[in-house]
C-alpha positions as a Python dict, from the first residue, in 0.01 Angstrom:
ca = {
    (1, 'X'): (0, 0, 0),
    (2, 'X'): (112, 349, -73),
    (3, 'X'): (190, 638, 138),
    (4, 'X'): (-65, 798, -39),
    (5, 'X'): (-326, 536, 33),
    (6, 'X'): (-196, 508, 434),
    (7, 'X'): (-240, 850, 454),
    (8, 'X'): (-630, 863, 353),
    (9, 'X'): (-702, 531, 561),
    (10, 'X'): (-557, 686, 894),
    (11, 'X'): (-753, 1018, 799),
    (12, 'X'): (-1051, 871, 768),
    (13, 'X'): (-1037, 638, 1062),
    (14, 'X'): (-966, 990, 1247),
    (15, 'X'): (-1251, 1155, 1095),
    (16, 'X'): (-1472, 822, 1231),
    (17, 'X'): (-1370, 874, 1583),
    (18, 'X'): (-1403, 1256, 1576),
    (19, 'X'): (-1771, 1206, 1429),
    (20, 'X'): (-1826, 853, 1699),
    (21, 'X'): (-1710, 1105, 2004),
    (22, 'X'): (-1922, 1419, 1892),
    (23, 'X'): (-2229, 1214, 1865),
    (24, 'X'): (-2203, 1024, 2188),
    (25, 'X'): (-2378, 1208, 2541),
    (26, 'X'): (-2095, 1244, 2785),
    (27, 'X'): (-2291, 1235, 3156),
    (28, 'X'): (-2122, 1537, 3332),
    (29, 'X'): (-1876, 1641, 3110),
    (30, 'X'): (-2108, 1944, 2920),
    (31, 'X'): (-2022, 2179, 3268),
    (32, 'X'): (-1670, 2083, 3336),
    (33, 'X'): (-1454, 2046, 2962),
    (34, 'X'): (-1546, 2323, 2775),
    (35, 'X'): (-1447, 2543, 3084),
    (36, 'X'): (-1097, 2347, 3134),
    (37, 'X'): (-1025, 2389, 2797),
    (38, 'X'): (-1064, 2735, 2782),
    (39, 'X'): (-835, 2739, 3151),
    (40, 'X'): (-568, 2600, 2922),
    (41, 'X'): (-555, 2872, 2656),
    (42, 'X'): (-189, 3014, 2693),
    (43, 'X'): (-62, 2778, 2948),
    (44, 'X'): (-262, 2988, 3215),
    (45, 'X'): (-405, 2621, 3392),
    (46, 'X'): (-24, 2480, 3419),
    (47, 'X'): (109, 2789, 3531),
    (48, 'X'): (-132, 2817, 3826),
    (49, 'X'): (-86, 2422, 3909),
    (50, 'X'): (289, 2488, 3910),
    (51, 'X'): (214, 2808, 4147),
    (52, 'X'): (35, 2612, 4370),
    (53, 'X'): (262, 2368, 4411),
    (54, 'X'): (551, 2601, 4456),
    (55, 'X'): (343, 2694, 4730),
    (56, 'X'): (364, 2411, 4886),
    (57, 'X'): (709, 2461, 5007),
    (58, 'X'): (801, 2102, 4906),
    (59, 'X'): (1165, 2139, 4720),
    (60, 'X'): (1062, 1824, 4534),
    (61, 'X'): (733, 1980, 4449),
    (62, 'X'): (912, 2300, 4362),
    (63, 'X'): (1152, 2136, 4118),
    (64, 'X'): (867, 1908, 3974),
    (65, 'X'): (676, 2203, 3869),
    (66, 'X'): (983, 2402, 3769),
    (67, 'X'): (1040, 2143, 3537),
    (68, 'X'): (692, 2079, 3442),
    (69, 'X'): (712, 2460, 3292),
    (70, 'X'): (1016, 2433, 3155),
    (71, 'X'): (878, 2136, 2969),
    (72, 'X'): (570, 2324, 2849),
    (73, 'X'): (763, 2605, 2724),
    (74, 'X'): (966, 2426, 2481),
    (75, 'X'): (691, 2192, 2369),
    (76, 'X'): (464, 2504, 2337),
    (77, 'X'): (795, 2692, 2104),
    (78, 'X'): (821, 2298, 1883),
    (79, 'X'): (463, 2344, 1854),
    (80, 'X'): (402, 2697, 1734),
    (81, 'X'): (706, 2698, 1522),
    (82, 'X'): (783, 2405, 1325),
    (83, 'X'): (452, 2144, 1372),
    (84, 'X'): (203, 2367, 1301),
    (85, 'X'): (370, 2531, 997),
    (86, 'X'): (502, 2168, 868),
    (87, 'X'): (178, 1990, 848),
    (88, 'X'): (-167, 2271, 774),
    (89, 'X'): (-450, 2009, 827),
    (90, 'X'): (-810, 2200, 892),
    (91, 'X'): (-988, 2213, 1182),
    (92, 'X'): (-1297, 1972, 1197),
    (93, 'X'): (-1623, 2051, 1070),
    (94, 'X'): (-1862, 2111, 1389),
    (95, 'X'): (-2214, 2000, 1230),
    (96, 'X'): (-2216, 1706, 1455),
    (97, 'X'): (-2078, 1856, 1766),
    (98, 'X'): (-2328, 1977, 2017),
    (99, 'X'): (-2344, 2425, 2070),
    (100, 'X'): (-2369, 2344, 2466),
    (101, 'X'): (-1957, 2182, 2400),
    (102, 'X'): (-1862, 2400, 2120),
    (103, 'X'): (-1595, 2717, 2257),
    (104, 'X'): (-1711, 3079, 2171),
    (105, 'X'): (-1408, 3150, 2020),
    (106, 'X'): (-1282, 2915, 1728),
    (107, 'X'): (-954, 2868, 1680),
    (108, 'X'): (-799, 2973, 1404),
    (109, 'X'): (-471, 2803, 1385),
    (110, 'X'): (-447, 2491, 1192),
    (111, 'X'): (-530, 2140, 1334),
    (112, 'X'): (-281, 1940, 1360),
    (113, 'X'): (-105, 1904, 1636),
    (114, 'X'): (-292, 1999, 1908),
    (115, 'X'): (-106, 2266, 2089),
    (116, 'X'): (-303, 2190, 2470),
    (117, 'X'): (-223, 1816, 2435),
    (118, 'X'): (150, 1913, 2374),
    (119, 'X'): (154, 2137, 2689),
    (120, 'X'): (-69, 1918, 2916),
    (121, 'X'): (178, 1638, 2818),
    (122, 'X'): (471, 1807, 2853),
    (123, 'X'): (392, 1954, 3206),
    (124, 'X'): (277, 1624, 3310),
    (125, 'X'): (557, 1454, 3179),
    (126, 'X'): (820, 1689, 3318),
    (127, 'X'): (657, 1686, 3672),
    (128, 'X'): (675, 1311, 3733),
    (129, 'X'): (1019, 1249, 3566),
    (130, 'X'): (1099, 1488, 3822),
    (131, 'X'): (853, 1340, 4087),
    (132, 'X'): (659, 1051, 4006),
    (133, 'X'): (426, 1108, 4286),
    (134, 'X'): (333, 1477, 4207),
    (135, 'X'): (334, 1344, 3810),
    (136, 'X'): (2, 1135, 3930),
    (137, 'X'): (-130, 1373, 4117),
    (138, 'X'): (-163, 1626, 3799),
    (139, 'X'): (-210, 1338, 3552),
    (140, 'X'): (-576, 1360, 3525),
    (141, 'X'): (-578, 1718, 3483),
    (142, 'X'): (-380, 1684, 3173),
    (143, 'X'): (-595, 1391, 3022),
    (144, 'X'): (-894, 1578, 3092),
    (145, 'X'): (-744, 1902, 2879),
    (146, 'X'): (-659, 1663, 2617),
    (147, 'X'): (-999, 1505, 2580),
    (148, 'X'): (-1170, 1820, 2577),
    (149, 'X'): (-1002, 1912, 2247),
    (150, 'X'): (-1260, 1659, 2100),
    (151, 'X'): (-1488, 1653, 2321),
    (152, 'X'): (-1503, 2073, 2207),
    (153, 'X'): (-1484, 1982, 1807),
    (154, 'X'): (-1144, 2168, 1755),
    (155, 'X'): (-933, 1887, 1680),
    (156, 'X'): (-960, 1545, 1574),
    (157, 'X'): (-806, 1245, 1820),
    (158, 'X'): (-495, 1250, 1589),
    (159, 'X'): (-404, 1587, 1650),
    (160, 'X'): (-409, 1510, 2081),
    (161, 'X'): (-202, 1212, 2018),
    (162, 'X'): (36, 1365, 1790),
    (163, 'X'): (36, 1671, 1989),
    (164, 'X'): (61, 1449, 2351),
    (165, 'X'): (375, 1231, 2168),
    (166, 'X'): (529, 1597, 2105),
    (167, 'X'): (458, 1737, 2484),
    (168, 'X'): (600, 1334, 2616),
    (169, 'X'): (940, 1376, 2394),
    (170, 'X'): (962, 1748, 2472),
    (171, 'X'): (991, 1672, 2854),
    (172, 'X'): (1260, 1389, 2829),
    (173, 'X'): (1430, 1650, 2624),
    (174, 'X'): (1437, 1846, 2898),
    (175, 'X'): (1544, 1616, 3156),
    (176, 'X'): (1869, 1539, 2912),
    (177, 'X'): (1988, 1892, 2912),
    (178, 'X'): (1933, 1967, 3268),
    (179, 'X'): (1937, 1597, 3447),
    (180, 'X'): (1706, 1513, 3747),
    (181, 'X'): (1896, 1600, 4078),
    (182, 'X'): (2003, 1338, 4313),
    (183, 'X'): (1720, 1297, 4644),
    (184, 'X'): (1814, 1538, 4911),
    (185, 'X'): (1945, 1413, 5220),
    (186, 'X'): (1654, 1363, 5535),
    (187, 'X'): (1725, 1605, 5837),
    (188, 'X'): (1692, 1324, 6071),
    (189, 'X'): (1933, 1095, 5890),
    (190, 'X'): (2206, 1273, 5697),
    (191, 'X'): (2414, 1135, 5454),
    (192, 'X'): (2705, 1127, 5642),
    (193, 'X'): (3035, 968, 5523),
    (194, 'X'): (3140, 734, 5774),
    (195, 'X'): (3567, 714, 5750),
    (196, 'X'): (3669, 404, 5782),
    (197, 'X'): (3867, 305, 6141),
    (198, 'X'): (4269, 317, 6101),
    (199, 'X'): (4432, 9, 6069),
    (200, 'X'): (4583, -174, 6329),
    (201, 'X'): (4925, -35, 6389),
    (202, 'X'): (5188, -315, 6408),
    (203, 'X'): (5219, -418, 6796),
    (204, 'X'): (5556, -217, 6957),
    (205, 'X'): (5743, -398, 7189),
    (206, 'X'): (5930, -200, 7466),
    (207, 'X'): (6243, -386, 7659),
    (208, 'X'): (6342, -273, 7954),
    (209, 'X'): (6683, -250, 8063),
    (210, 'X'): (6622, -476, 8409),
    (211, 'X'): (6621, -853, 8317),
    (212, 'X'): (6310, -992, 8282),
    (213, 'X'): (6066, -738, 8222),
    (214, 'X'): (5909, -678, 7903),
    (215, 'X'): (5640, -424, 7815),
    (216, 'X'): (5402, -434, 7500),
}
């Protein structure tokens, strides 16, 4: 098969899963994804999750989401400069998305990839290579920005995948150039270097002068 004909078949299996989630009733999600997706515009959300864990006084929190931005801001640059220039699909045709999901402002940037999935990826991604704990604790946050792309009707499912893949690869890219820190030593039990006891010195025999005495 071509790459012509590969191309068209992975299209139009997008197109069918962009059409199968716009037609399907979502209990509960009508009040709560349209309004996280709109959070997200700009990186405002992840910039007020990495201020609130800052806030937290936490240094592994604070490095987490230090990374976590740092991550966002280069997948956000990949994103806006290369991907979306490279690759000018449309944005989906809303006939068969509900108004109550649709946004009241449109993008008007091309489709693919999706620029939220690439920085609720990368900010998740960044914050649990740096923490695994705090990378759970945000993880549904970031699915939940990525689904409401289609759950909205401004991308198709490709676009979040392609644009989560970019976020994932942008945050490992991070961690090579500036490497996760070693765990900081507990207050209660320091890393201490223990130095290791002196060798026995060989035994020293003192003679005295007065027949038989010896002292060791």
């Amino acid at each position: 098969m071509t790459h012509t004909s590969w191309h068209k078949r992975l299209g139009a299996q997008d197109r069918a899963l962009f059409h199968f989630a716009a037609t399907r009733h979502w209990p509960a999600a009508e009040a709560v994804l349209p309004r996280l997706s709109r959070s997200a515009n700009h990186g405002v959300l992840w910039f007020a999750t990495a201020a609130a864990m800052n806030a937290t006084r936490s240094p592994h929190a604070r490095r987490a989401a230090l990374r976590g931005v740092a991550s966002l801001a280069l997948a956000s640059l990949t994103v806006n400069t290369v991907a979306k220039r490279s690759v000018r699909r449309a944005r989906p045709l809303l006939d068969a998305v509900p108004l109550v999901r649709q946004l009241k402002r449109y993008p008007i940037t091309t489709s693919f990839p999706s620029g939220h999935a690439a920085s609720a990826a990368a900010f998740v991604a960044g914050v649990a290579l740096e923490s695994p704990a705090w990378g759970a604790v945000v993880a549904p946050l970031g699915i939940s920005v990525a689904a409401s792309r289609v759950y909205t009707g401004v991308h198709y499912p490709g676009d979040v995948l392609a644009g989560a893949a970019l976020g994932v690869g942008a945050a490992f890219a991070v961690r090579a150039l500036v490497p996760k820190r070693s765990p900081l030593p507990s207050p209660e039990h320091p890393h201490a270097e223990t130095p290791a006891p002196p060798a026995d010195p060989d035994p020293v025999v003192v003679a005295d002068r007065a027949p038989g005495t010896v002292r060791r």
